[in-house]
N, C-alpha and C positions, 0 to 999 in steps of 0.2 A: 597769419591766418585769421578768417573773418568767426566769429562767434558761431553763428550758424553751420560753418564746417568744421568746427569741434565738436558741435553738438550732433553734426551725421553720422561724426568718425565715432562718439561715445556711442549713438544710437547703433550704428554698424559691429560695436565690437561686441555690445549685450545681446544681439541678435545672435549674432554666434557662441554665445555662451550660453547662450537660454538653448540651440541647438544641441549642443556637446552635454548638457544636463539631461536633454528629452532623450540623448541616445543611449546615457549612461544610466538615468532611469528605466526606459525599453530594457536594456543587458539586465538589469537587478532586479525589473519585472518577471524577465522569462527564467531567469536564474533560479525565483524564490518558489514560479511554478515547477520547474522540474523538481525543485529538492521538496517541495511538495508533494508531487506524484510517486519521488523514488520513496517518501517517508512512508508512505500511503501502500506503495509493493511491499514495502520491509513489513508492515504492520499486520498485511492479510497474510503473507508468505510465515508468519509467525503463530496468527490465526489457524491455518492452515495447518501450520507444525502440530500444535497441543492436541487438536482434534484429531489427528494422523496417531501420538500417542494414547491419547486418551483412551481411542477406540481401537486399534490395531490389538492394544493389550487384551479387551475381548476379545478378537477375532482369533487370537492365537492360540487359544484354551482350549479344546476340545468340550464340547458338550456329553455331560456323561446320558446315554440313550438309556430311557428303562424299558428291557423290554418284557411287556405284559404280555404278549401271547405265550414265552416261555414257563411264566407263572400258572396262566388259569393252565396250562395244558399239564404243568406238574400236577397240580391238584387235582385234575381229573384223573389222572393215573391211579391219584391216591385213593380212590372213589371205589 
């Protein structure tokens, strides 16, 4: 074999491994953005949760009502 066509076949085989690296890289780029995004659900859906506790606990209490017309109208009786 002449020098020159070792050095196509080198040049040929790096081409193909610098391709298998860009594909492998692409797979571990889209990989890193999913587990990104699901980290990103996990974190509001958790957000979400505490505020659901936080505030549900008020909602659940009943507000005690005063009520003042039953008062002035006692005192007027008293009158």
């Amino acid at each position: 074999m002449f020098q020159w066509e070792q050095e196509a076949k080198a040049a040929e085989d790096l081409d193909k491994m610098r391709k298998i690296e860009k594909e492998d890289f692409g797979d571990d780029l889209a990989l890193s953005i999913i587990n990104k995004n699901k980290a990103r659900a996990a974190e509001s859906n958790n957000f979400f949760d505490s505020l659901i506790n936080k505030y549900a606990k008020a909602a659940e209490k009943p507000k005690k009502k005063t009520n003042t017309r039953t008062t002035r109208s006692s005192s007027r009786k008293n009158n």
